[in-house]
N, C-alpha and C positions, 0 to 999 in steps of 0.2 A: 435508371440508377447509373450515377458514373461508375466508372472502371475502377476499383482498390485496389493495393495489394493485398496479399496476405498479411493478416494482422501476426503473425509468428506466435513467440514466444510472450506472456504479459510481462509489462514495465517493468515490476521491480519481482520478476523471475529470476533476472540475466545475471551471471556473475563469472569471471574469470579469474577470481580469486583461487587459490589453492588455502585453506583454512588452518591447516596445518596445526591440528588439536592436538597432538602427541609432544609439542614444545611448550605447553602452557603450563607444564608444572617443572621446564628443565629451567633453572634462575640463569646457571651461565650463558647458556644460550638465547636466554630473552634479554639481560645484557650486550651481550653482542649486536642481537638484532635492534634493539633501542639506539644503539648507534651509529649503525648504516642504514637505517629505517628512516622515513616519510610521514610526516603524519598529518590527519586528516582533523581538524577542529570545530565541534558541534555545540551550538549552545542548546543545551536541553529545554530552557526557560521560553525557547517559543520554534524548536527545531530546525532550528537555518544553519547553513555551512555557506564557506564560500565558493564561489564559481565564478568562470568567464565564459563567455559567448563564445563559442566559435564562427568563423565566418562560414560554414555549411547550416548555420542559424541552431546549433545543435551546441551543448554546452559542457563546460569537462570541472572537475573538480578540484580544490586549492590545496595542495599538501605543502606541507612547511618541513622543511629539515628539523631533527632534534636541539640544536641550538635556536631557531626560531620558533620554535613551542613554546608555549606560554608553561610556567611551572602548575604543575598536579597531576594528578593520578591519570596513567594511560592504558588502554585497551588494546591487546595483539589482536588485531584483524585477520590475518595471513599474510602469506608470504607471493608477493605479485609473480608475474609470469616470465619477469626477468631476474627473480629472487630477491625482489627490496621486499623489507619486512613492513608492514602497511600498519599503524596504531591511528588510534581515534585518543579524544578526551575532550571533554566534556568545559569550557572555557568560555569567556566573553571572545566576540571576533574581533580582531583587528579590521583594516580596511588596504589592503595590498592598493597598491596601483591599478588600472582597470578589473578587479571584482567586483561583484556584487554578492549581498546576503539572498539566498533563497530555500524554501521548504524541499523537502523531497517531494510533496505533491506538484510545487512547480515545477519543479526540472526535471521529475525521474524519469518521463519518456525522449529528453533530449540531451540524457549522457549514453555514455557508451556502457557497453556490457561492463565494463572492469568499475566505472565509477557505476552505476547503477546499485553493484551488489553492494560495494563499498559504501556508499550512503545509506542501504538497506539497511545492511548490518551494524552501522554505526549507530542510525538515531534509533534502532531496536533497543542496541546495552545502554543507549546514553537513558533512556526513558526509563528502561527496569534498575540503571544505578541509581538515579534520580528520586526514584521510589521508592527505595529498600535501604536507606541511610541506618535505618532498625528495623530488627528481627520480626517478622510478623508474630513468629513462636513466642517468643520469650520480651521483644519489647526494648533489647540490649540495641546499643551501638553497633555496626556494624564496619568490617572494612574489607576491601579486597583483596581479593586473591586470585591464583591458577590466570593470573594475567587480566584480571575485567573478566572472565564468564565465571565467577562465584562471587559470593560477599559469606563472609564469618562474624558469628559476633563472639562476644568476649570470655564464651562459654565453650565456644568451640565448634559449634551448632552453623553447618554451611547448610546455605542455598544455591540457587543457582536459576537462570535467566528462565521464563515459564513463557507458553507461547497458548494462546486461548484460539481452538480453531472456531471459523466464523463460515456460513455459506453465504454465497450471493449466484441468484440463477436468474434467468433471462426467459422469462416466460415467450413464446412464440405460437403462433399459430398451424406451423408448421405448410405455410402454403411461399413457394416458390414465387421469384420477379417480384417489381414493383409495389404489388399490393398485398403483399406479404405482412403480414400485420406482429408486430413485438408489445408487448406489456409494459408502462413504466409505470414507476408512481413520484408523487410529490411527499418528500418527508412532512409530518407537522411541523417539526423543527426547525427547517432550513427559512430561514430568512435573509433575502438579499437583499442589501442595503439599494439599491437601483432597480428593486421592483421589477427582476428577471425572476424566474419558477425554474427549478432544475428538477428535473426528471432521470430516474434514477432505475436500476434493476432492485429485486428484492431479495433484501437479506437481513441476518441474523446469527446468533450464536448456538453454535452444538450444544445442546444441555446435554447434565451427566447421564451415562445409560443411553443415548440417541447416537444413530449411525447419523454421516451428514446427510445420505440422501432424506433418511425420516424427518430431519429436520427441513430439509427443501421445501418438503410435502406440505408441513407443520407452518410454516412461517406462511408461505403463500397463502394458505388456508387462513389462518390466521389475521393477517395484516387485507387480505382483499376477497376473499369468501371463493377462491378459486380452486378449482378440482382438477390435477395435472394427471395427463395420460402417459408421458413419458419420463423422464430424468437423466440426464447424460453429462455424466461426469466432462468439464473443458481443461480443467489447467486451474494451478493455484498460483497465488504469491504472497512474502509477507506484505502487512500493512502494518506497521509501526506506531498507531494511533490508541493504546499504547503497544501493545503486543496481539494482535490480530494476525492468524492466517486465516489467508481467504481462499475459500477450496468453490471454486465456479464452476457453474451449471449452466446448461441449456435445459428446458424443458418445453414440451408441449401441451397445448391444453385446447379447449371446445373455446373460443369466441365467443360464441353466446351464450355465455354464462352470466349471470347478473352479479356485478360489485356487491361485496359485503363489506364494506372500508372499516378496518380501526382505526374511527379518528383520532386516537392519542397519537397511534403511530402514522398512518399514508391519511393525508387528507382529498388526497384526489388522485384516480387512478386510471388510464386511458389505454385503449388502443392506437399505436402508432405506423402507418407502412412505411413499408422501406423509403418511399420516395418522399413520406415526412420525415424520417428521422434524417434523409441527407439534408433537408432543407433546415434541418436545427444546425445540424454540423455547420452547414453554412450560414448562419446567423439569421434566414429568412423566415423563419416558420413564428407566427403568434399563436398564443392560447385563443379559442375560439371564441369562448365567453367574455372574459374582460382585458384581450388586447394585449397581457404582456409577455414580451420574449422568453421562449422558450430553450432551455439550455441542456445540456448534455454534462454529465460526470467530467473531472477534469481526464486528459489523458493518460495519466500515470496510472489511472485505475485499471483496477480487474475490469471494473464494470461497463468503463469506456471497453477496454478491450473482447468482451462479449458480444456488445452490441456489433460492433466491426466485423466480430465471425459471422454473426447472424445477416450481416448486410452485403458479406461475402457470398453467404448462401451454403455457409460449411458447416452453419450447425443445425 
């Protein structure tokens, strides 16, 4: 196995925002801030902001002064590290001079901590305002308030942004070096247009009344007929897809255990060692049976960043 780093922190963990929730209901003050403020512009209708490359091949995010904002409703982010006030909204993008339109799944492991959480938190509100145009209660219109982290409808009845937590665990064998073997599976769902298979960690949603670990236990069991010996809490982060928090595991389990696949859900399930999964990383590794490349989670994921513990040998 090559040399890694430590995988640190997950992608879109990082943030060096100060959020600064105690101004979201003072108007003079968000006044003020709207006009020494930056803002950052999200089209909710397919999640892209703009961004530039940098030449460290690492990319930073496009803020526009308040007069280059496109008119509509804005969201207080927080207040940056040098006290600019940071707003999102929700808009079509223009096309700056060397920008480009990208997802937070594309870019989130190649901004910097400050844009990371900034994009986080952006396409989190842009997706729950998106969605809450009317009351789920009552069925009214709705409009903002408390600066973008509430919406009201015309009865007076506030909501406010909901976060659904989700687990993703990283099944292992728990055996050290090279032939160290991890667990992935194939979604039913996933289908790539170019006939690659991406293999994935397993996860799922906390139903109500369920801790996440019982849920760990639960999903595993469930999706591949597999019995864990251990469970160990790694690190979460949001996932914006639409409001996901992802609370990751490590787990252990017996290898020779026989697959029980949900084919609705994992249509194929493998053991992988350490010295395949670098060989996915590096683009070399095929499926045994019928030939096509084998892929890894993008990097901004939890579940990228899992597998990188486990290849480390830290979890």
């Amino acid at each position: 196995m090559s040399e890694r780093e430590h995988p640190g922190t997950p992608p879109l963990a990082r943030s060096a925002l100060d959020r600064a929730a105690l101004h979201r209901t003072d108007d003079a003050w968000l006044a003020d801030a709207w006009e020494r403020g930056r803002v950052m512009v999200i089209d909710s209708s397919n999640g892209r902001a703009l961004v530039t490359d940098r030449p460290d091949g690492g990319a930073a995010l496009v803020t526009l002064s308040p007069k280059e904002a496109p008119e509509g409703e804005h969201w207080f982010l927080g207040v940056d590290t040098d006290g600019t006030p940071l707003w999102a909204m929700d808009a079509a993008l223009g096309s700056p001079d060397g920008s480009r339109a990208a997802t937070l799944r594309d870019v989130g492991h190649l901004l910097d901590d400050r844009d990371a959480g900034i994009f986080t938190e952006a396409a989190a509100l842009a997706n729950w305002h998106a969605s809450h145009r009317f009351s789920p209660r009552t069925g009214l219109p709705t409009e903002t308030v408390e600066a973008g982290w509430a919406r009201r409808d015309t009865e007076g009845n506030t909501m406010w942004p909901r976060t659904d937590p989700a687990m993703i665990v990283l099944v292992h064998d728990g055996t050290p070096g090279p032939q160290g073997r991890c667990l992935l599976g194939h979604n039913a769902a996933w289908q790539d247009p170019r006939g690659d298979l991406r293999y994935s960690c397993l996860a799922g949603f906390v139903e109500p009344g369920e801790s996440a670990e019982a849920a760990v236990a639960r999903e595993v069991d469930e999706e591949v007929g597999i019995r864990l010996s251990t469970v160990t809490y790694a690190g979460s982060q949001s996932w914006p897809y639409p409001a996901s928090l992802m609370l990751g595991y490590h787990a252990t389990a017996d290898a020779r255990q026989p697959f029980q696949l949900d084919p609705k859900e994992i249509d194929d399930a493998r053991w992988f060692t350490r010295a395949e999964v670098e060989e996915i990383i590096e683009g070399g590794f095929h499926h045994p049976d019928n030939g096509a490349p084998i892929r890894l989670p993008m990097r901004s994921s939890i579940a990228f960043w899992l597998i990188e513990h486990w290849l480390t040998g830290l979890a």
